[in-house]
C-alpha positions in Angstrom: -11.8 -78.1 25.0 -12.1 -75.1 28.0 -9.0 -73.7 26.2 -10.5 -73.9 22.4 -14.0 -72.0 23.6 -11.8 -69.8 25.2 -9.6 -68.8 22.6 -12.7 -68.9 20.1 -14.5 -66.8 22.6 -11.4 -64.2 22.5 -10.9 -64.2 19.1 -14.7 -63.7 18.0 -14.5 -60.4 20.6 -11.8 -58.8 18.9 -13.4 -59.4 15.1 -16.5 -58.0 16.6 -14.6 -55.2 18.3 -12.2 -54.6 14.9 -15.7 -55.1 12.7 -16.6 -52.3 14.8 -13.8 -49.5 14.7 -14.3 -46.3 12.2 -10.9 -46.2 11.9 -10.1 -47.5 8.3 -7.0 -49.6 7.5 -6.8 -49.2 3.4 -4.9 -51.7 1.4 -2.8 -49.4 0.1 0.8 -50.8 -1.4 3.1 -47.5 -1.3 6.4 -48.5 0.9 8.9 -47.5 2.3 12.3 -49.4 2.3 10.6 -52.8 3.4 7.6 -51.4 5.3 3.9 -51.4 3.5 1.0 -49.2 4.2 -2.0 -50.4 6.1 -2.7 -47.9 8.9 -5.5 -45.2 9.4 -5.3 -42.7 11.7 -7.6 -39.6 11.9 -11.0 -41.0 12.4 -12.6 -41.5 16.2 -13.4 -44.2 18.2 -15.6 -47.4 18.1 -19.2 -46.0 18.2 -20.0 -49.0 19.9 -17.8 -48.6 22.6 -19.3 -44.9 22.7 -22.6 -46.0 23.4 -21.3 -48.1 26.1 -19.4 -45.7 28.2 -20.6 -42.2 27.3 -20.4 -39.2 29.2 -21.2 -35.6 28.7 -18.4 -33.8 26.2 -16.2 -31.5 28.3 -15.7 -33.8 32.0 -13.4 -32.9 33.3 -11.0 -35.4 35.1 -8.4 -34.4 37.6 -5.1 -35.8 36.5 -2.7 -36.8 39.8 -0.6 -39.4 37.0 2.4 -39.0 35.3 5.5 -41.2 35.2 8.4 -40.0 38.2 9.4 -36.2 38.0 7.2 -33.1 36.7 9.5 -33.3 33.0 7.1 -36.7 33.0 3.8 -35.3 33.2 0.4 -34.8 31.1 1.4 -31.2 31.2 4.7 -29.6 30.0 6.6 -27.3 32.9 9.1 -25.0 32.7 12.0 -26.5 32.6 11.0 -28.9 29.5 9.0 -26.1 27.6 11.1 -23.1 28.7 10.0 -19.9 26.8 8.0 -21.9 24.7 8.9 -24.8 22.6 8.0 -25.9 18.8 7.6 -29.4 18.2 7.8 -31.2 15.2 4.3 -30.9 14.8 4.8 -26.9 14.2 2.9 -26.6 17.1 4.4 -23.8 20.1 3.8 -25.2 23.4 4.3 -23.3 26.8 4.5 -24.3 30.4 1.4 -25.9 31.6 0.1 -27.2 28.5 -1.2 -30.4 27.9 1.3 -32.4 26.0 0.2 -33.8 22.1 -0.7 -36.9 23.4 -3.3 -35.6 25.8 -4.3 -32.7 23.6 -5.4 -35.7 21.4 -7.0 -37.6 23.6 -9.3 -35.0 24.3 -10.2 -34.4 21.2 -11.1 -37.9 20.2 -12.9 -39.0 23.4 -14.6 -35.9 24.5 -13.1 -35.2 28.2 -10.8 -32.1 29.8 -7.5 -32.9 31.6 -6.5 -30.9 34.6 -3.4 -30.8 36.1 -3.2 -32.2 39.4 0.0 -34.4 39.5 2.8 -33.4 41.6 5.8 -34.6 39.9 6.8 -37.6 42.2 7.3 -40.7 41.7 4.4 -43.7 41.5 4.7 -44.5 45.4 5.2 -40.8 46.6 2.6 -39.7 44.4 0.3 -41.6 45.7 1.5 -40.9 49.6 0.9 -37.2 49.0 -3.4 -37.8 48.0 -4.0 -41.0 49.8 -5.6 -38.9 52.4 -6.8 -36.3 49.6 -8.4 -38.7 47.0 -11.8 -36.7 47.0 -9.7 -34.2 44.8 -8.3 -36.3 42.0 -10.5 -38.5 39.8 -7.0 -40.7 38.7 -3.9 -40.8 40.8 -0.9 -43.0 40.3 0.6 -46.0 42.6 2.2 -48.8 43.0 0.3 -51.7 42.0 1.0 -53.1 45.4 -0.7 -49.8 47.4 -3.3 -49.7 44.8 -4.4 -53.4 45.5 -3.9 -52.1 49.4 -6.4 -49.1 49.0 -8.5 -50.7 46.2 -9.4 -53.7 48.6 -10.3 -50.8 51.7 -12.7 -48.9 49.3 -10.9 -46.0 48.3 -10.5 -47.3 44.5 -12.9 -48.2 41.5 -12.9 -51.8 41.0 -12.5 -51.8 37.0 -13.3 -55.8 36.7 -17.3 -54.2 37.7 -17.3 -52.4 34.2 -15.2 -54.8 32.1 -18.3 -55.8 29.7 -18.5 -51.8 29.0 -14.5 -52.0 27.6 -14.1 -54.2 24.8 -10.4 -53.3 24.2 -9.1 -54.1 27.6 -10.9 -57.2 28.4 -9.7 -58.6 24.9 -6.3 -57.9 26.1 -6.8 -59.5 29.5 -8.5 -63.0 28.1 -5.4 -63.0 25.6 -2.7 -62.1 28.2 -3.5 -64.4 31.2 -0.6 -63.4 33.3 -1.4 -59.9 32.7 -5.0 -60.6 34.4 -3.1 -62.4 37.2 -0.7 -59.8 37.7 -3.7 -57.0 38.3 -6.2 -59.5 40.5 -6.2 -57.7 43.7 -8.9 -59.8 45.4 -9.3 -63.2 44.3 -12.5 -63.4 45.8 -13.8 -61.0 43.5 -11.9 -60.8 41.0 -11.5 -56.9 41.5 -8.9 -55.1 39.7 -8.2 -51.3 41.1 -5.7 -50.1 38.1 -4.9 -50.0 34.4 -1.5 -52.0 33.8 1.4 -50.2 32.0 3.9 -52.4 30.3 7.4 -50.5 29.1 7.1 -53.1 25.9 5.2 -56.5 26.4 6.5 -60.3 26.4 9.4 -59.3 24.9 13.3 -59.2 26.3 14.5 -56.6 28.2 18.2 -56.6 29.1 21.1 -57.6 27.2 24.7 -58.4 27.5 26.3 -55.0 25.9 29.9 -55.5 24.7 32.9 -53.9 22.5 32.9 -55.8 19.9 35.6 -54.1 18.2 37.8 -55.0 21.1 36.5 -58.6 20.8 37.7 -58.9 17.2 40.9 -57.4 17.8 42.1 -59.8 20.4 40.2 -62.7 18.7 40.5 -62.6 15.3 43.2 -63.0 12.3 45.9 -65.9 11.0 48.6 -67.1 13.6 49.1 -65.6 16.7 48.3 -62.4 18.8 50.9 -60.1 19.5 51.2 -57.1 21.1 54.4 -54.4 21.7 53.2 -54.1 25.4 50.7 -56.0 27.8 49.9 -56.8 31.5 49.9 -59.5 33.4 46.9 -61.6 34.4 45.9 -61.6 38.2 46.1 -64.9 40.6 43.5 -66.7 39.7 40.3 -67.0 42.1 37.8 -67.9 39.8 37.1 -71.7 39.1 35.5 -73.3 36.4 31.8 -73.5 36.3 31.1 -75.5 33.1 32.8 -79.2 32.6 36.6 -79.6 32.6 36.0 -83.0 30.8 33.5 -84.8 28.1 31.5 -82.5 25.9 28.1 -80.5 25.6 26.3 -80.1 22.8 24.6 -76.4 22.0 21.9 -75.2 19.3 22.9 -71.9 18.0 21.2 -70.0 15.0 23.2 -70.2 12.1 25.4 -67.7 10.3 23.3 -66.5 8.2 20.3 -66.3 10.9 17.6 -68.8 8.7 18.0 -72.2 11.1 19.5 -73.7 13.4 22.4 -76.1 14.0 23.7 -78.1 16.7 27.6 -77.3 17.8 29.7 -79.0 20.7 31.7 -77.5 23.2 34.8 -80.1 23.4 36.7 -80.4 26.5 38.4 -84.1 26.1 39.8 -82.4 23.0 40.6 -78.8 24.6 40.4 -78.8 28.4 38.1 -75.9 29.8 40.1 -72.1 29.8 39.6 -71.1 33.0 41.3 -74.4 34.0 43.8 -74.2 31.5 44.9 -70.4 32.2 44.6 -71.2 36.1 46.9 -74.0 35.7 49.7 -71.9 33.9 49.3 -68.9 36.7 50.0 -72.0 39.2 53.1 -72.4 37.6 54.3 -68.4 37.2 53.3 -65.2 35.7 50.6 -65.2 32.6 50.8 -62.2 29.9 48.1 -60.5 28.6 49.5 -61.8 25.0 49.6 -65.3 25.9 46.6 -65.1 27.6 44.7 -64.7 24.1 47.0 -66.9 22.8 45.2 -69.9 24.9 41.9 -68.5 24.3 42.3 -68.8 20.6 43.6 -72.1 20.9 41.1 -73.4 23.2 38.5 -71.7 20.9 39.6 -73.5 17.7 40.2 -76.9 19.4 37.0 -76.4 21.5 34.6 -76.0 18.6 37.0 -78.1 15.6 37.4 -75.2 14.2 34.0 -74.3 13.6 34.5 -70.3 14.1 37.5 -70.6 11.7 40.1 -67.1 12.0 36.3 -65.6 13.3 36.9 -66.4 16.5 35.0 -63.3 18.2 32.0 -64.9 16.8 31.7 -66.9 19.6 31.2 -64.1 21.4 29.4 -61.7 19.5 28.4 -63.7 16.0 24.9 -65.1 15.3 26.1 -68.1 16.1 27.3 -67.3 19.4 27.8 -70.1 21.9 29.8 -68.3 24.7 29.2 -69.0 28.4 30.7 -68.3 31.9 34.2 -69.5 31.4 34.6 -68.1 28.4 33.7 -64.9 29.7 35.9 -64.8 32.4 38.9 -65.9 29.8 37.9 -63.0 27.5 38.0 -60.6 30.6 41.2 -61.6 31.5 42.2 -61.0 28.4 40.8 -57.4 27.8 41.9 -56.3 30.8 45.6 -57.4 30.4 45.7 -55.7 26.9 45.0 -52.1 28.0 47.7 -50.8 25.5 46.6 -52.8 22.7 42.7 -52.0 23.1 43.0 -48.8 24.5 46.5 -47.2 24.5 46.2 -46.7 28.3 47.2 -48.7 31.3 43.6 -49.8 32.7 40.6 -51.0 31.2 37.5 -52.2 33.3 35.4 -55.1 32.3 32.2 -55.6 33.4 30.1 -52.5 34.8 27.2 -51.0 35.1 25.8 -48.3 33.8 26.2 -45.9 37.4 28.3 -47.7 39.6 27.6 -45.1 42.2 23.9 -46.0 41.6 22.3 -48.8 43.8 19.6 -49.8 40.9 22.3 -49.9 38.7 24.1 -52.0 40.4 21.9 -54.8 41.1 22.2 -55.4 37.4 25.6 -57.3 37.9 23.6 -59.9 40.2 21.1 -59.8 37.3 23.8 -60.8 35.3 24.8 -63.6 37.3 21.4 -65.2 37.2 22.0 -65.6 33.5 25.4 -66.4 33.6 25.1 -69.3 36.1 21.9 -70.5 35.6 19.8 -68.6 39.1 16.1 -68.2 38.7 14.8 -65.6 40.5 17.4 -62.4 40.2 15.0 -60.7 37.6 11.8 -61.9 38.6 9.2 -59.7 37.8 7.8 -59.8 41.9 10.4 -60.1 44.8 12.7 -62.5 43.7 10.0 -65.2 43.0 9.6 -67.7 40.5 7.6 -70.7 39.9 9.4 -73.6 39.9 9.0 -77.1 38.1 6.7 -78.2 41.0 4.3 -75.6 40.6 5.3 -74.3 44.1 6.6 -70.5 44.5 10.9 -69.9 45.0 12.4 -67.9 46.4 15.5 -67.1 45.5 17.0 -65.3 48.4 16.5 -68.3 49.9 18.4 -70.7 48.1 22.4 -71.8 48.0 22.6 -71.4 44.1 22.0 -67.7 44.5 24.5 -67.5 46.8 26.8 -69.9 44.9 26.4 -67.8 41.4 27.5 -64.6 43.7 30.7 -66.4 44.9 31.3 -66.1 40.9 30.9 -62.8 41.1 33.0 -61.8 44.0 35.9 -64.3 42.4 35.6 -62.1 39.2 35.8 -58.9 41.5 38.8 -60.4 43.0 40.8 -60.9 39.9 40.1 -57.1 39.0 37.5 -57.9 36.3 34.5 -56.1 37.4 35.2 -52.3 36.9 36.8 -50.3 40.2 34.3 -47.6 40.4 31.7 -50.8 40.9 34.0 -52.0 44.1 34.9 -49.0 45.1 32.8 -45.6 45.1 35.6 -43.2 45.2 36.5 -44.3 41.8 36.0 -42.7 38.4 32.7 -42.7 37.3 31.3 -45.5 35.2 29.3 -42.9 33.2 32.3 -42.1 31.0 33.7 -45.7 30.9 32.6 -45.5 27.0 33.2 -42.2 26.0 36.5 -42.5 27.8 37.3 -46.0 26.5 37.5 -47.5 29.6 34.4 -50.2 30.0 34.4 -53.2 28.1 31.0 -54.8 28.8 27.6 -54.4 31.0 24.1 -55.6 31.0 21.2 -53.1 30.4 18.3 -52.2 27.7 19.8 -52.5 24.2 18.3 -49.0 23.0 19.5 -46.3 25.5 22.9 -47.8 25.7 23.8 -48.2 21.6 23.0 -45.1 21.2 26.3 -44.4 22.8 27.7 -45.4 19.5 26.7 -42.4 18.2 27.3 -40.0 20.6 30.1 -41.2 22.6 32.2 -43.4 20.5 34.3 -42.8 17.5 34.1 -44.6 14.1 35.3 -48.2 14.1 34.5 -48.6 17.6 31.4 -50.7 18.4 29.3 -51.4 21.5 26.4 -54.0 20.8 24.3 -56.6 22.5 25.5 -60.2 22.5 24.1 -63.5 22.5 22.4 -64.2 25.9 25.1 -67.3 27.6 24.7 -70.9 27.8 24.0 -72.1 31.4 23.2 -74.8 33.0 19.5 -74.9 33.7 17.5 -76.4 35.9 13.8 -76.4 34.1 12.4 -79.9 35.8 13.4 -82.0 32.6 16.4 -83.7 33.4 18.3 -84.0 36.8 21.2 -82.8 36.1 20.5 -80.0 34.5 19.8 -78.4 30.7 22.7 -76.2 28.9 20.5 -73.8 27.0 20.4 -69.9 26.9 18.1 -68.8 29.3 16.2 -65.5 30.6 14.1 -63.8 33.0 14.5 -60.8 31.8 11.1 -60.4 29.7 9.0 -57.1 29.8 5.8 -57.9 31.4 3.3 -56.2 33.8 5.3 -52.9 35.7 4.7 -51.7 39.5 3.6 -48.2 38.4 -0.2 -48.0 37.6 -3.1 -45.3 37.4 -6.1 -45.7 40.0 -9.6 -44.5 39.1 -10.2 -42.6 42.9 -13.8 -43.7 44.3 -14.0 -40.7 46.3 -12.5 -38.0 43.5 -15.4 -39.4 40.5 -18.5 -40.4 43.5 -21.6 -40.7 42.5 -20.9 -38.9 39.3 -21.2 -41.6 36.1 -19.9 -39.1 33.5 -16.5 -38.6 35.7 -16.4 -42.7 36.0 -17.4 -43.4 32.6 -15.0 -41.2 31.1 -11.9 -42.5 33.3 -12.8 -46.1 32.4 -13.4 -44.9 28.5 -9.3 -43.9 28.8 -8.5 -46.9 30.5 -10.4 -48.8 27.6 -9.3 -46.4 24.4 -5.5 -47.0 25.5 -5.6 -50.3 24.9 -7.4 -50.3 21.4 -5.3 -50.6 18.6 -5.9 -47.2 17.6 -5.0 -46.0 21.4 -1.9 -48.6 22.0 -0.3 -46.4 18.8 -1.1 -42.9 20.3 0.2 -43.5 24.1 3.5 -45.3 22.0 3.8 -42.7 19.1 1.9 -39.6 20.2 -0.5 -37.9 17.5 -0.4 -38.6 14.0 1.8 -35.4 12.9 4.4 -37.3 14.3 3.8 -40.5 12.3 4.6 -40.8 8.9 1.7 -40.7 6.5 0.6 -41.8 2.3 -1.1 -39.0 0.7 -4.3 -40.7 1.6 -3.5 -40.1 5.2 -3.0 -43.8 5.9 0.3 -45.0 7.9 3.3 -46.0 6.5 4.3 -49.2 8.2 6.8 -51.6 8.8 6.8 -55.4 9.9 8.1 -54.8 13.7 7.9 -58.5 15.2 5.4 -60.0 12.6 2.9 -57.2 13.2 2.8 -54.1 10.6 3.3 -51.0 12.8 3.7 -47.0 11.9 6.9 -45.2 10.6 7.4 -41.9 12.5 7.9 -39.0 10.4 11.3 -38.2 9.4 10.8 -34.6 11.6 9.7 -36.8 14.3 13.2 -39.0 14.2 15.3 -35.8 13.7 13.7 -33.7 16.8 14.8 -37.0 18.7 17.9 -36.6 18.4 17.9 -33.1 18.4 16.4 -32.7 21.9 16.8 -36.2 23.6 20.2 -37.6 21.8 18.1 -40.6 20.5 16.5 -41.8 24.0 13.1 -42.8 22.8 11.8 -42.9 25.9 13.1 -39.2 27.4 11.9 -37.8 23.8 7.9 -39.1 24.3 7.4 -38.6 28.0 9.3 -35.2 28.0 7.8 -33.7 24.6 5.0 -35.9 23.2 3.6 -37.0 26.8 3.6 -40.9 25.5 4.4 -44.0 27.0 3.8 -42.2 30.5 1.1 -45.6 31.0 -0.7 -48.0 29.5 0.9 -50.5 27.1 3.9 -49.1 25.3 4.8 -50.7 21.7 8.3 -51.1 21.3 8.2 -50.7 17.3 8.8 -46.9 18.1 12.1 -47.6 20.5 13.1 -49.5 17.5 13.4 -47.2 14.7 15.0 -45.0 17.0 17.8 -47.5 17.8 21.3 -47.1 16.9 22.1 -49.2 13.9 24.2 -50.9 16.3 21.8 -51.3 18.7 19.7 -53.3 15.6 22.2 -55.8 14.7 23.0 -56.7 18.1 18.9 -56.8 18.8 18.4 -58.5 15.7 20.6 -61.6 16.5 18.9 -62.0 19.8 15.4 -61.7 18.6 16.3 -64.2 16.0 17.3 -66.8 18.5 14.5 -66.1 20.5 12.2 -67.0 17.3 14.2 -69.9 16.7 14.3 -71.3 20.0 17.7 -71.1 21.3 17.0 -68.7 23.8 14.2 -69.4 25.9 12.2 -67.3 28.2 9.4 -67.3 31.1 6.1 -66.9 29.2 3.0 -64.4 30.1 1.2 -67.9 30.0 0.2 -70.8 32.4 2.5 -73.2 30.7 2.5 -76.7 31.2 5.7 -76.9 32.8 5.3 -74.2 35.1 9.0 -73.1 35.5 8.5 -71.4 32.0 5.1 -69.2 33.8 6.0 -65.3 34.2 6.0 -64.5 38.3 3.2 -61.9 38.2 3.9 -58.5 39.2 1.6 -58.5 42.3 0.0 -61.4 44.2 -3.2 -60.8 45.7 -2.4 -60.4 49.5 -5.4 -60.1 52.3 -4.7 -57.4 54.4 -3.2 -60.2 57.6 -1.0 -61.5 54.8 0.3 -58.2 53.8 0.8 -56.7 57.3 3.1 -60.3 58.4 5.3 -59.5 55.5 5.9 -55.6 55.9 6.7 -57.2 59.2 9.9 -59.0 58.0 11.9 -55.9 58.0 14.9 -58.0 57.6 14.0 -58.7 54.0 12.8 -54.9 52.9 15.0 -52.9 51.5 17.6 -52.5 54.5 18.9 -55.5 53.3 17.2 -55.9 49.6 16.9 -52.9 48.7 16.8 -52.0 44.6 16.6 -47.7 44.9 19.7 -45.4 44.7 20.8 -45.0 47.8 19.7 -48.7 49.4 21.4 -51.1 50.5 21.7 -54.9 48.5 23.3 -57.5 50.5 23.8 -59.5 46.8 25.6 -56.5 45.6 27.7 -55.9 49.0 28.7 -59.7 48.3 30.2 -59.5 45.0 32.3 -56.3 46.5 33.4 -57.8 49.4 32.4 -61.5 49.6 30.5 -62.8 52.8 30.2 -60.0 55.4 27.0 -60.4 57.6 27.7 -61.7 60.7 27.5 -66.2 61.5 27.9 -66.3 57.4 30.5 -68.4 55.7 29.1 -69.8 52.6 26.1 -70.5 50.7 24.4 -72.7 53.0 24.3 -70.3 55.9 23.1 -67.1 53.9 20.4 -69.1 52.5 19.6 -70.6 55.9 19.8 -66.6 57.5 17.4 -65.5 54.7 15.1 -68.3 55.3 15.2 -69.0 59.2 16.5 -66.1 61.1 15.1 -63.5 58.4 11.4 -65.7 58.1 12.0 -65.9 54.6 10.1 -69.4 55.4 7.4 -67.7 56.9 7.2 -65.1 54.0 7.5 -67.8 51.1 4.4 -69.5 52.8 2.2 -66.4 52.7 3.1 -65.9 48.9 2.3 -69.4 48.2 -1.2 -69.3 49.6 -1.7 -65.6 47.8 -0.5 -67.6 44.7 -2.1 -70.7 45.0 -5.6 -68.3 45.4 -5.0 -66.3 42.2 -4.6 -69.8 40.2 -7.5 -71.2 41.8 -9.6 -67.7 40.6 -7.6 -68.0 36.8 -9.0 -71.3 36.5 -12.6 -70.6 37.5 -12.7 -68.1 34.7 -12.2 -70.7 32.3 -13.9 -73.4 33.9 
């Protein structure tokens, strides 16, 4: 009954708040393609709001915020804007003038930006004016050094004003793990910034492959030949799904309208990696009759379900592929350079900079979903919640440790690209163009783009089906095989701060910063920090927006000057295009439906399988929910730490960044495994890396000051609603 008032409660505040809004949404019919037309776009915002937070026309607020570099600011500098650059608006811009987006914003709410941001990133940023914040009215942080600050003082506490923003407290009753994530005193229930989500509950990375490789090696009537091949390494890898009995797997169907159970049968065709490990036992394996088993095993496997499609368990609708099959198909592409490539080498997995530290954690991220590890792309740490309701910690326990082996066995059989093992190799940033690199995991749109750009016709590079693992979710002891991920946009650790010191006792400065905070997260102001103004946006003569259904919700078309300046100045990256040119999607919540129209058509089909299964429930996710089984429950992005708390764990150095570290140039002792196996000193296996982490590293002690931080924040949640 709590729950019904409180979704009647919610859904009562946005009628009211919608009832409210000058901007009109006409019924108009005129399409285009499969899109309708139901947006407005010109008028300003909800009067009632208005009389709420007013403040005098012209405040100015001082601007410390942007996103990491000074290309990513409010304001446009020289080296974007050059002599002076036209934008698809026909507008001229020139070094140090506001961006669309913020010339916009000024002229529907009323306030003046200046320019105080200095072109850092969110935690240097905020390093440079922590000591300065009498000077800034908004400054970015991390959400972490924003709770820090906000809790000593030095930051507005926004949850005071939330009955004065309409918009944003709407969003935070509907989103309860948002309103977790931003809880910097449970006690309170202060929050001390404005979240910014890059997309919201929605996936994030993908499995990336060459599909056209996949199909050549899979595909067709009889067997695979080839005039030239190589040889398959000794085999180190060992099967990690069953060598015997059968598992049963609910895959979309072809035609992506339902579902359908299929079984994986290994009475009736043994498991690959057992099979091809048993013939390297006995001598040397080709790269040709290494396919050769995998088609084999594929038809008997499945009773022929995939038919002379074979690559469609791979990278069909109805994909069904998991670790062992993965590792087969690797050994496979890599021992049929000549035939996929014409050259001697080809590298299989890799990411996207090899030479790059947070690119290369996303081969551990891949593990997590290849072998069934929680934790490895949580959105805090590497926390999740587990099927007790008690916090993980991943660095802390054997599987993690177990899935890496995997890894490093893969390494060891030359299946993970040499640039990733070893530095002084080619780069992996022309692994596509080059037709080197066969697969990687990373965000659908900025990576299918390549098919345009870098790759010629006939050659593909899409996003697969996530892979079946075996889960662990509380429901059964031994296990679920289900498709599985962490990886789903949520809360980020960049945030803008309203400065207590730069507005003071001035109430038009503090209105007018919480009036932002409250506009972006309007309808009207969630489409302007995603799209920029409307001259970018495609438009009916009436002035209305042409839409388009973008995950059951109609959202704007950008204008076809829009979509060609994309590619004209940012190759297709969405992102670079609005936070270099249109100043969008710098904070706040960014809408994906504009990433979307931009991606590859590729990128789309790929996308477009996986969203699919996610609506049909084969792939599952963590939710941005309390859910009843609480393994499903997003980690928030920051727990609520009292000051003791958070000075004990900056104390445990051993589990910072020398040793976890996710920037460029850190170190990751999860990535130096898969390199080089177990190197730190008294370790041997999965049971004593787990046990350093946790005993000699006080991941105990760490995990226990989470909990209670956690275990506070719930108590708060629930005395919202109680």
């Amino acid at each position: 009954m709590k729950k019904l008032i409180s979704i009647l409660m919610v859904l009562a505040m946005v009628l009211a708040c919608l009832a409210g809004c000058t901007q009109s949404l006409p019924g108009n019919t005129e399409t285009e393609g499969n899109t309708s037309s139901t947006g407005g776009s010109d008028d300003t915002t909800d009067p009632v709001e208005e009389d709420q937070l007013t403040f005098a026309e012209g405040t100015v607020l001082r601007m410390a915020v942007g996103y990491n570099s000074t290309k990513t600011g409010l304001f446009f500098d020289a080296e974007v804007a050059g002599e002076g650059i036209t934008l698809a608006d026909g507008i001229t811009y020139q070094a140090g003038d506001l961006k669309p987006t913020w010339v916009e914003v000024q002229n529907r709410l009323g306030m003046v930006f200046e320019d105080k941001y200095q072109g850092n990133s969110a935690t240097k940023e905020f390093e440079y004016w922590k000591d300065r914040l009498s000077e800034v009215d908004m400054v970015s942080g991390t959400a972490t050094t924003l709770n820090e600050y906000g809790n000593a003082g030095a930051l507005i506490n926004i949850a005071d004003y939330l009955d004065l923003m309409p918009n944003f407290k709407a969003y935070l009753e509907a989103n309860p793990i948002v309103r977790l994530s931003i809880t910097g005193d449970t006690s309170t229930g202060a929050i001390y910034f404005s979240p910014y989500f890059d997309g919201v509950d929605d996936i994030e990375r993908m499995p990336l492959m060459r599909t056209d490789w996949v199909e050549i090696l899979l595909d067709g009537e009889g067997e695979f030949t080839a005039d030239a091949c190589g040889t398959l390494a000794d085999a180190v890898y060992t099967p990690y799904m069953p060598t015997s009995g059968t598992v049963d797997i609910d895959v979309v169907t072809p035609d992506g309208t339902s579902t359908e159970t299929i079984t994986k049968n290994y009475d009736a065709a043994g498991n690959i990696v057992q099979i091809m490990n048993d013939a390297l036992a006995s001598g040397t394996v080709t790269g040709v009759e290494a396919v050769n088993m995998l088609r084999t095993y594929i038809d008997e496997a499945y009773d022929g379900y995939y038919g002379t499609d074979r690559s469609d368990l791979f990278i069909g609708q109805n994909a069904a592929w998991d670790a062992d099959e993965l590792v087969a198909l690797l050994r496979c592409v890599v021992a049929n350079a000549q035939t996929l490539n014409g050259t001697d080498s080809v590298q299989g997995l890799f990411s996207r900079e090899d030479d790059n530290n947070q690119r290369r954690i996303d081969l551990y991220r891949f593990a997590a979903i290849l072998f069934g590890v929680r934790g490895l792309e949580s959105r805090q740490e590497w926390l999740y919640v587990g099927s007790d309701g008690l916090l993980h910690d991943a660095r802390q326990e054997e599987e993690t440790y177990e899935a890496i082996e995997k890894m490093n066995a893969m390494a060891q059989e030359g299946l993970i690209s040499k640039s990733f093992l070893d530095s002084s190799s080619e780069s992996s940033a022309t692994m596509l163009e080059n037709d080197l690199g066969f697969m990687s995991y990373d965000y659908n749109q900025t990576q299918t783009v390549y098919n345009e750009t870098k790759l010629d016709d006939g050659e593909k590079y899409m996003a697969v089906m996530i892979p079946v693992a075996r889960w662990y979710d509380g429901t059964s002891e031994d296990g679920v095989y289900m498709r599985f991920t962490e990886s789903w946009r949520s809360v980020k650790t960049d945030a803008w701060a309203i400065s207590a010191a730069g507005v003071g006792d001035d109430m038009d400065k503090l209105y007018a910063c919480l009036k932002l905070i409250d506009y972006a997260y309007s309808d009207e102001g969630m489409i302007l920090m995603s799209y920029g103004p409307d001259a970018f946006i495609k438009t009916n003569d009436d002035g209305s927006y042409v839409t388009f259904n973008f995950n059951g919700t109609e959202m704007p078309v950008i204008a076809d000057a829009t979509y060609e300046e994309l590619w004209e100045k940012a190759s297709g990256n969405y992102t670079n295009y609005a936070r270099y040119y249109l100043g969008s999607t710098l904070s706040f919540a960014k809408s994906q439906a504009f990433e979307y129209q931009c991606t590859h058509e590729v990128g789309k089909e790929g996308a477009g399988y996986i969203s699919n299964a996610i609506a049909l429930g084969t792939i599952k996710h963590v939710e941005l929910a309390l859910t009843d089984n609480p393994w499903y429950t997003s980690m928030p992005t920051v727990l609520p730490s009292t000051t003791v708390e958070s000075d004990m764990i900056n104390s445990l150095t051993e589990l910072g960044t020398s040793n976890f570290g996710t920037s460029k140039d850190q170190a990751n002792i999860f990535v130096d495994q898969i390199v080089n196996g177990y190197t730190l000193e008294g370790v041997s296996d999965a049971a004593s890396a787990a046990s350093l982490v946790a005993n000699t590293w006080s991941g105990t002690s760490f995990l226990t000051l989470k909990q209670q931080a956690y275990d506070r924040l719930i108590a708060f949640y629930e005395s919202l609603n109680s």
